[in-house]
ChimeraX commands (.cxc) that place a marker at each C-alpha (Angstrom):
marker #1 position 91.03,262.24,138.41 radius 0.5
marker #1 position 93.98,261.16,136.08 radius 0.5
marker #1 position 94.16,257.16,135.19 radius 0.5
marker #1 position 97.19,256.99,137.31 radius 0.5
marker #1 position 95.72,258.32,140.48 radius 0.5
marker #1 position 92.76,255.78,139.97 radius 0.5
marker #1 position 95.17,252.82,139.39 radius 0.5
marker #1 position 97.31,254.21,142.22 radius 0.5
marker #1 position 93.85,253.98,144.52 radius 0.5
marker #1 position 92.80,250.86,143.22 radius 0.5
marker #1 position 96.04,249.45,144.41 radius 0.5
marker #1 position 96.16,251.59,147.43 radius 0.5
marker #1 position 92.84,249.64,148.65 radius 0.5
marker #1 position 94.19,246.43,148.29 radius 0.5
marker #1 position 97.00,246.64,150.42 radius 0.5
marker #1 position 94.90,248.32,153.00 radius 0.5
marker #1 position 92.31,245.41,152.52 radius 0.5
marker #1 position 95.41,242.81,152.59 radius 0.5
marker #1 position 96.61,244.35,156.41 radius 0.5
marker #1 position 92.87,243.51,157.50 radius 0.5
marker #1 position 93.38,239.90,157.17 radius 0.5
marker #1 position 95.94,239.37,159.48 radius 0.5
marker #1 position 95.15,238.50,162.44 radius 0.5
marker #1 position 96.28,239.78,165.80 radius 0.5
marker #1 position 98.71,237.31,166.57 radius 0.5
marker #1 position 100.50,237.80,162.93 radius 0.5
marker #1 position 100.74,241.47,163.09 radius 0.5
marker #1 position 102.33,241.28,166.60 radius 0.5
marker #1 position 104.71,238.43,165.42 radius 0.5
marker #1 position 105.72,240.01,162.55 radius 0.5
marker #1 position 106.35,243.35,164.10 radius 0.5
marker #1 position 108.99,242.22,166.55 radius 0.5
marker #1 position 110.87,240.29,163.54 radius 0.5
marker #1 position 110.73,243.75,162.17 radius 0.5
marker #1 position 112.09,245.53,164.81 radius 0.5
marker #1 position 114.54,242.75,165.89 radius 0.5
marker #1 position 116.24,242.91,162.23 radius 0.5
marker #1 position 116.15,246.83,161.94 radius 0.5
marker #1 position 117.84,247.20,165.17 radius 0.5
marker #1 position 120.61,245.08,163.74 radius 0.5
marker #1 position 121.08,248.03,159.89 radius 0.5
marker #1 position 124.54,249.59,160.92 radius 0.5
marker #1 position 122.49,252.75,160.48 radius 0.5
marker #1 position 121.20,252.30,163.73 radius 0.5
marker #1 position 123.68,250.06,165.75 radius 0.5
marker #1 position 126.04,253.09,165.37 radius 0.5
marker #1 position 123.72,254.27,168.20 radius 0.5
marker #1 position 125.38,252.24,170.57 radius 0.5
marker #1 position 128.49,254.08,170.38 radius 0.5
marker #1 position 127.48,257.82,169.62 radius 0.5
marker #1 position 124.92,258.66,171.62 radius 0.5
marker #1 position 121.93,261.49,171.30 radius 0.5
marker #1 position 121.99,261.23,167.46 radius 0.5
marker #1 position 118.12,261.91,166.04 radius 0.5
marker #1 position 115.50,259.23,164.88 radius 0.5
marker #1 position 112.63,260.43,163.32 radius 0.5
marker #1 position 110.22,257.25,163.69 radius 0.5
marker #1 position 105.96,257.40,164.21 radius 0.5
marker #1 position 103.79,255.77,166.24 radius 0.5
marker #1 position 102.44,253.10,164.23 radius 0.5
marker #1 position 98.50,253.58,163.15 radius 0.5
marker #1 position 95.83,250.86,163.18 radius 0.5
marker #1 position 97.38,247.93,160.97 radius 0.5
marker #1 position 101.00,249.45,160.55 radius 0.5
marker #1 position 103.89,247.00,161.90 radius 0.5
marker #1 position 103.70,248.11,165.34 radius 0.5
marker #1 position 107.09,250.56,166.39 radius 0.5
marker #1 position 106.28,250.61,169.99 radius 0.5
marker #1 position 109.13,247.90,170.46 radius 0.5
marker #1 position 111.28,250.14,168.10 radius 0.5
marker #1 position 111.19,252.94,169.44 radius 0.5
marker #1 position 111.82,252.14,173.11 radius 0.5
marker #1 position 115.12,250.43,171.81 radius 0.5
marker #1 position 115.93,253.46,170.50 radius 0.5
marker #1 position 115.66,255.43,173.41 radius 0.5
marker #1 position 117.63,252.44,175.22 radius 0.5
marker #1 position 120.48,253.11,173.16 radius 0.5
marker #1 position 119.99,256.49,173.60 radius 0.5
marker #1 position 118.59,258.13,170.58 radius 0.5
marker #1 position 116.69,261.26,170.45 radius 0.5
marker #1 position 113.58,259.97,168.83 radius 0.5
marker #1 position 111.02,262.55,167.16 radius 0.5
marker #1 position 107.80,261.30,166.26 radius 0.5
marker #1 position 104.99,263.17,163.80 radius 0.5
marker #1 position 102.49,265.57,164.62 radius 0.5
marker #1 position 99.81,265.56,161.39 radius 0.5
marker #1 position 99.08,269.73,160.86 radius 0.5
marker #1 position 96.11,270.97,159.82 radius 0.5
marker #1 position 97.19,271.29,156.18 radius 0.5
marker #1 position 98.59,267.69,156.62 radius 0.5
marker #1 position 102.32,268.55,156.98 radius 0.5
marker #1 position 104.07,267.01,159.28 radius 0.5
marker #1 position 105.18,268.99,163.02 radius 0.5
marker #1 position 107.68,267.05,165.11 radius 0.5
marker #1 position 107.72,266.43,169.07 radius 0.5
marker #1 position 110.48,264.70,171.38 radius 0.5
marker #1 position 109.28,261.28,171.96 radius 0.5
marker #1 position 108.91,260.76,175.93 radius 0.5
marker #1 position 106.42,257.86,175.91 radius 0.5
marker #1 position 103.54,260.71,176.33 radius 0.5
marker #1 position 100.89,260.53,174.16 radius 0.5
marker #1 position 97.84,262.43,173.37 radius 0.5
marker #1 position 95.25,261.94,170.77 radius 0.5
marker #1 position 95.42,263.65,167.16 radius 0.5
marker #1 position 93.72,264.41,163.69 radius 0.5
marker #1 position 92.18,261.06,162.35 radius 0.5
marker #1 position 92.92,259.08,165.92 radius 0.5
marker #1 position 96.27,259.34,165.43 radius 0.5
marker #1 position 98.81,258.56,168.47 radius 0.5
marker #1 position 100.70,261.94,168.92 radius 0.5
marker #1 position 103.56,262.75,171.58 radius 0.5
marker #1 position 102.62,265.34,174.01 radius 0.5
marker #1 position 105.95,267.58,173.78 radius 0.5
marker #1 position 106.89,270.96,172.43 radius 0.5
marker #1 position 106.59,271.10,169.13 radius 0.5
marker #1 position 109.78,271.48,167.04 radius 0.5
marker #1 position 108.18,272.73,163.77 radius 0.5
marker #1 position 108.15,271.03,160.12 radius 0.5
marker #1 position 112.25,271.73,159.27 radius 0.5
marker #1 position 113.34,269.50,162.59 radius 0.5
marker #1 position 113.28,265.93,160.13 radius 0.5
marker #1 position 116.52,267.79,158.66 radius 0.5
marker #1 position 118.38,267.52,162.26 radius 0.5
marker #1 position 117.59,263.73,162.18 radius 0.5
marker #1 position 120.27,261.04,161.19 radius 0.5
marker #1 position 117.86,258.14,160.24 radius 0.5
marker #1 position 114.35,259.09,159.43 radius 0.5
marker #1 position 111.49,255.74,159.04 radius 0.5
marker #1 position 108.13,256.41,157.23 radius 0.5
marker #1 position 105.33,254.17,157.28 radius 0.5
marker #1 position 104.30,252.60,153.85 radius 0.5
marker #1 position 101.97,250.31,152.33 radius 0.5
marker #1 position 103.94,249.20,149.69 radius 0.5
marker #1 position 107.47,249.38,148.11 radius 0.5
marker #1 position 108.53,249.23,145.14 radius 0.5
marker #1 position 111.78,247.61,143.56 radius 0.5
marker #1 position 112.84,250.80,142.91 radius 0.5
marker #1 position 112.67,252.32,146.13 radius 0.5
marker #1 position 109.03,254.26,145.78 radius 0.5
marker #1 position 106.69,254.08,148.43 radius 0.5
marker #1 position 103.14,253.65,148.44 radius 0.5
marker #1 position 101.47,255.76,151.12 radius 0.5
marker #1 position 97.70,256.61,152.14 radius 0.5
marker #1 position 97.33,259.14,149.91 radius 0.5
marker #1 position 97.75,262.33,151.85 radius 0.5
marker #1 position 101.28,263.41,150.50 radius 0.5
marker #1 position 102.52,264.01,154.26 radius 0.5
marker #1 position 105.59,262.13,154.36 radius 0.5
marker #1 position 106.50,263.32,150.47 radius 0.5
marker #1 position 106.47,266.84,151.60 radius 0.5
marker #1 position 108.34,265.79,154.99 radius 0.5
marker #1 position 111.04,263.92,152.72 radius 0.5
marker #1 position 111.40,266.51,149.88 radius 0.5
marker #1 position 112.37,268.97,153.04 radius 0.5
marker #1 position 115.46,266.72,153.33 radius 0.5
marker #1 position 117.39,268.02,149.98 radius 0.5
marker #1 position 115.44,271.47,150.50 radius 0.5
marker #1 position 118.62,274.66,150.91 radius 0.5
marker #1 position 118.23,276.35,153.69 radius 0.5
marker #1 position 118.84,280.07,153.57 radius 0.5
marker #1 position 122.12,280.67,155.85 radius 0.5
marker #1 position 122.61,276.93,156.96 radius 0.5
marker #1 position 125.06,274.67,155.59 radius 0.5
marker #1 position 123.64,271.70,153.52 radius 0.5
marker #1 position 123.53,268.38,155.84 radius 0.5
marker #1 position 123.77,265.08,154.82 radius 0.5
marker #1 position 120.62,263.55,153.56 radius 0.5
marker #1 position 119.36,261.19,156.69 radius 0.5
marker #1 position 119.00,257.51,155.89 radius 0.5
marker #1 position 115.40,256.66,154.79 radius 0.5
marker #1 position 113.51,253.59,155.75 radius 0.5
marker #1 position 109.76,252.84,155.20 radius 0.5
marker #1 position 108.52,249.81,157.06 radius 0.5
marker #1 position 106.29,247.30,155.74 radius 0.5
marker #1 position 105.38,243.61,155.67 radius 0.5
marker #1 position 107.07,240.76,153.64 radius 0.5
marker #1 position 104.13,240.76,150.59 radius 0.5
marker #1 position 104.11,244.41,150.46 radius 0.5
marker #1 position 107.99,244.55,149.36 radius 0.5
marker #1 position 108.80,244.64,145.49 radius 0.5
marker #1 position 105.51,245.91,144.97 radius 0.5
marker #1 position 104.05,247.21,141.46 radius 0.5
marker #1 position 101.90,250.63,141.09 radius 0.5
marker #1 position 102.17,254.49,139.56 radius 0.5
marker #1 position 104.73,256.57,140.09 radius 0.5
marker #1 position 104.47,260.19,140.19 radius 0.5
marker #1 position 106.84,263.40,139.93 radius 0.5
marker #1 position 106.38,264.34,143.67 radius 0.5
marker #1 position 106.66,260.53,145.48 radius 0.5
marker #1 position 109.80,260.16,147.19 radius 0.5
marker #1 position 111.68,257.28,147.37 radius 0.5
marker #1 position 113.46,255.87,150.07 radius 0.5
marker #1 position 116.76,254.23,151.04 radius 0.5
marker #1 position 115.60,251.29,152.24 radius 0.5
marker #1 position 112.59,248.81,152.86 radius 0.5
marker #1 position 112.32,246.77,156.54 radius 0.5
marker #1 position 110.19,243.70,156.38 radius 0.5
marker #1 position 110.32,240.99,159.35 radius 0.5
marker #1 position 112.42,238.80,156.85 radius 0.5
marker #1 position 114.09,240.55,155.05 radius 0.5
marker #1 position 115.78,244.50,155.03 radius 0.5
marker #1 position 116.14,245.85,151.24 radius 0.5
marker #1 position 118.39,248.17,150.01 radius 0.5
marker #1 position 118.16,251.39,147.74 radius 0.5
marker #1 position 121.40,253.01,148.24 radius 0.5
marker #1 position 124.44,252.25,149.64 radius 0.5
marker #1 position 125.19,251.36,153.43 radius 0.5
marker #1 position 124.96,254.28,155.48 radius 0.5
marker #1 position 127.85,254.65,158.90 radius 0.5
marker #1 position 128.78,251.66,160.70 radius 0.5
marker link #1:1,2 radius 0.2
marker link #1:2,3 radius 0.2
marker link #1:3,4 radius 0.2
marker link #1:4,5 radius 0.2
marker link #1:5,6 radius 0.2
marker link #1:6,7 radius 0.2
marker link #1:7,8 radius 0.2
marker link #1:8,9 radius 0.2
marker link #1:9,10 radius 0.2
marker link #1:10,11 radius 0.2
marker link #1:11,12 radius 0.2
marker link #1:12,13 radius 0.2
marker link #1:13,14 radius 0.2
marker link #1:14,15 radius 0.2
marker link #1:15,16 radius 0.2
marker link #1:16,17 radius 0.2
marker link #1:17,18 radius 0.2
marker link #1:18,19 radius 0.2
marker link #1:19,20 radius 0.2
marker link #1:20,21 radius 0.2
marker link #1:21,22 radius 0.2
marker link #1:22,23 radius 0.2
marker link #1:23,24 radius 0.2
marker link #1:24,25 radius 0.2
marker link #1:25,26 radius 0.2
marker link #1:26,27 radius 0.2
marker link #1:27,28 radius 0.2
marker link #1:28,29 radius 0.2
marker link #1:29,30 radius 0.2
marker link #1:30,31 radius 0.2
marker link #1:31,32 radius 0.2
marker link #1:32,33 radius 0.2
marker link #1:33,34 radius 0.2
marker link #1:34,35 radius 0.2
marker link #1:35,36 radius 0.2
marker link #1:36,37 radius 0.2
marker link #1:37,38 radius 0.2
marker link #1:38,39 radius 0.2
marker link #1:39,40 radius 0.2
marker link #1:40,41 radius 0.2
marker link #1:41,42 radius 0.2
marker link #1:42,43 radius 0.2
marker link #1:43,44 radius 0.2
marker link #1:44,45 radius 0.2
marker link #1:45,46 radius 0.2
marker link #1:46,47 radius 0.2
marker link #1:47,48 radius 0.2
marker link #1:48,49 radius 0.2
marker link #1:49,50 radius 0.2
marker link #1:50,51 radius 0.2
marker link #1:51,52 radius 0.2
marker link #1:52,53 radius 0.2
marker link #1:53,54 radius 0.2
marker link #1:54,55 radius 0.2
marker link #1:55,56 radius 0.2
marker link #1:56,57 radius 0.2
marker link #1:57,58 radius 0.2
marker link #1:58,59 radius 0.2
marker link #1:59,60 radius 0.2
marker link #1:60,61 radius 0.2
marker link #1:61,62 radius 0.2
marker link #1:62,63 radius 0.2
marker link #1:63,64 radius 0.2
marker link #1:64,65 radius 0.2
marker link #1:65,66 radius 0.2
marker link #1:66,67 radius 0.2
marker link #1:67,68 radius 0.2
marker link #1:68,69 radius 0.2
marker link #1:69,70 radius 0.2
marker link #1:70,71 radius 0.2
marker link #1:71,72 radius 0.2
marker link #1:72,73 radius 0.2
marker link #1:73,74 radius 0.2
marker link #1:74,75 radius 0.2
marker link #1:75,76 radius 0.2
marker link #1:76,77 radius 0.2
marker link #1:77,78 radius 0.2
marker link #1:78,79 radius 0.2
marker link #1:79,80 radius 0.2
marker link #1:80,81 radius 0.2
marker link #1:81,82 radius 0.2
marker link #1:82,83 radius 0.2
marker link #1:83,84 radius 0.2
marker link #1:84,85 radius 0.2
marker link #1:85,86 radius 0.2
marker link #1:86,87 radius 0.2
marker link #1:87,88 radius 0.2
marker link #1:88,89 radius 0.2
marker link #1:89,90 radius 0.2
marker link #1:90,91 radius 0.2
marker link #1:91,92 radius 0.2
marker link #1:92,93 radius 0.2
marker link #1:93,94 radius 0.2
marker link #1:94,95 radius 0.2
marker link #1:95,96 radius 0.2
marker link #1:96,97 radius 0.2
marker link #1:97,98 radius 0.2
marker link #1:98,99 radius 0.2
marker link #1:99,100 radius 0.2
marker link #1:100,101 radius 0.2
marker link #1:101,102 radius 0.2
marker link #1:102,103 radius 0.2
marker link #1:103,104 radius 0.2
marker link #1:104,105 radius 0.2
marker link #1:105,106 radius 0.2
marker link #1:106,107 radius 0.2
marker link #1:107,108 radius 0.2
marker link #1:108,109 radius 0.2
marker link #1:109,110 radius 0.2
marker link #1:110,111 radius 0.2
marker link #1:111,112 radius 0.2
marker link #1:112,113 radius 0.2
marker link #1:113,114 radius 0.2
marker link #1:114,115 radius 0.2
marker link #1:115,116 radius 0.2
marker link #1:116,117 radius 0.2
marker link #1:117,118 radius 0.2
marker link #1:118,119 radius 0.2
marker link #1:119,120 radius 0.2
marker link #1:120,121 radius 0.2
marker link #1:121,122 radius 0.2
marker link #1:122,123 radius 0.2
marker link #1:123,124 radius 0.2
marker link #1:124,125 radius 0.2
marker link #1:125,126 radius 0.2
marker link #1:126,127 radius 0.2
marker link #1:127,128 radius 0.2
marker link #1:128,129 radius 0.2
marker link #1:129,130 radius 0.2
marker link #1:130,131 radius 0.2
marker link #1:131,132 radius 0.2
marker link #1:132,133 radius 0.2
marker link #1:133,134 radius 0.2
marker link #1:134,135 radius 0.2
marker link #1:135,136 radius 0.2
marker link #1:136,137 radius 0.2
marker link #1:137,138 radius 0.2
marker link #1:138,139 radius 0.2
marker link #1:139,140 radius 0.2
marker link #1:140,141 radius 0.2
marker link #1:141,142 radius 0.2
marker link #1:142,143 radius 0.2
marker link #1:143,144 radius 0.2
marker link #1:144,145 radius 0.2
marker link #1:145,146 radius 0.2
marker link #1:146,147 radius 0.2
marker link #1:147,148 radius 0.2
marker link #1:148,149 radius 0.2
marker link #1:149,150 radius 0.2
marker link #1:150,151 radius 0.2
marker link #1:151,152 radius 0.2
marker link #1:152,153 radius 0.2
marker link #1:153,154 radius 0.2
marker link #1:154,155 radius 0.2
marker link #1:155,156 radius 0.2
marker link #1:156,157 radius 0.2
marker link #1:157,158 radius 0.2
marker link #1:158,159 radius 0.2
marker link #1:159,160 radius 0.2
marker link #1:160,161 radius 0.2
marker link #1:161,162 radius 0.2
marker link #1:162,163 radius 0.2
marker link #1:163,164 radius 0.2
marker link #1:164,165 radius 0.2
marker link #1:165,166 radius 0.2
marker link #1:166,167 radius 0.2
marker link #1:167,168 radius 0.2
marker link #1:168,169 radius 0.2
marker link #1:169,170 radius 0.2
marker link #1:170,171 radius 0.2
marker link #1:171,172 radius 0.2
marker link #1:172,173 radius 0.2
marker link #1:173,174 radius 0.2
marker link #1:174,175 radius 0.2
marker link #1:175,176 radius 0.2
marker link #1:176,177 radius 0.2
marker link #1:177,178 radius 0.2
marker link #1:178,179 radius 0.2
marker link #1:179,180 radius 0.2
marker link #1:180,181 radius 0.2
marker link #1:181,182 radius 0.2
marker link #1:182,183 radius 0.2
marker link #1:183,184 radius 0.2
marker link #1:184,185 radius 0.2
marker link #1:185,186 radius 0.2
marker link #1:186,187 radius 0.2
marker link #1:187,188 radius 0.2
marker link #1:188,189 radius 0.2
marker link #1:189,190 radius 0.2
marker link #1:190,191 radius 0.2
marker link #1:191,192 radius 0.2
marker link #1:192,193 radius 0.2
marker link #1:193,194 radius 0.2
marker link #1:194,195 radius 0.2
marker link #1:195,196 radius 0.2
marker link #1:196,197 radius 0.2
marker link #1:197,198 radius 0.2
marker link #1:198,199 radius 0.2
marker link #1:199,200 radius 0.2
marker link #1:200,201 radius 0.2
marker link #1:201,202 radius 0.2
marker link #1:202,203 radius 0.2
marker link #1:203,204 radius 0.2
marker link #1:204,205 radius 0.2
marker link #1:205,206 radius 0.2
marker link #1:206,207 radius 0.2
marker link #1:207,208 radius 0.2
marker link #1:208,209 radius 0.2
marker link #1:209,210 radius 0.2
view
């Protein structure tokens, strides 16, 4: 294994390890301060004036900032929210969100729907990706798999016969520590637009509508 993919696991653990300190209490407290100040990006208060636009989200896993309280605002303001379904070659399916869910690959919390197939994250106007880390750059740390970095890369993919859509507005949500973070970069990680922390939201790019 290259130096960089050891130094990239080495830091991968500790963030992992990090999450299982907190305690109940913190994770639930810092979740809703998470959700509370994402709700309030223009990216997604444009919802509540053009309804049926598409959220890809996930249902958060273990000790992820919980989304349950995201994603049911979403669906208040009446998004379309698609959640993940992990494949067997760990790409990433997608499924209407209709508070179904059935049990996945790895225990993973997976909605119940029809599946749309890989290319529906390119229909979505605001996509958010788990993370463990981000950096000041934009680069996000995940757990390893490369899911979301193939899901992303399909974003700026040509399609044969389909005009080009915008890129959706990319979020990865973390805790406060885990913003600004330091570790390897490689060729294939793809950054994101944005990093939501209960305190703070961090920018990438420039504003997206609203």
């Amino acid at each position: 294994m290259p130096e960089s993919a050891n130094d990239k696991a080495t830091v991968r653990s500790r963030f992992v390890n990090d999450r299982l300190t907190l305690g109940n209490y913190a994770l639930s407290k810092a979740s809703s301060a998470l959700a509370q100040r994402l709700l309030q990006a223009p990216e997604l208060r444009v919802f509540e004036s053009e309804r049926f636009m598409t959220v890809c989200a996930y249902a958060a896993f273990g000790t992820e900032p919980d989304t349950a309280e995201l994603i049911e605002a979403l669906t208040e303001r009446g998004a379309r929210v698609l959640l993940p379904v992990l494949m067997p070659d760990a790409d990433l399916d997608w499924a209407v969100y209709d508070a179904r869910f059935e049990v996945g690959r790895f225990g993973l919390r997976e909605p119940v729907g029809e599946r749309l197939g890989a290319q529906a994250i390119r229909a979505a106007s605001v996509v958010l990706v788990p993370a463990l880390a981000v950096s000041s750059t934009g680069h996000r740390l995940g757990r390893g798999g490369g899911s979301y970095d193939r899901a992303l890369a399909r974003l700026t993919m040509p399609q044969d016969g389909q005009p080009q859509r915008p890129r959706p507005w990319v979020c990865a949500l973390v805790y406060d520590h885990e913003l600004d973070a330091t570790f390897p970069v490689e060729p294939h990680d793809q950054p994101v637009d944005a990093a939501c922390a209960p305190s703070r939201l961090v920018r990438f790019t420039e504003p997206g509508p609203g």
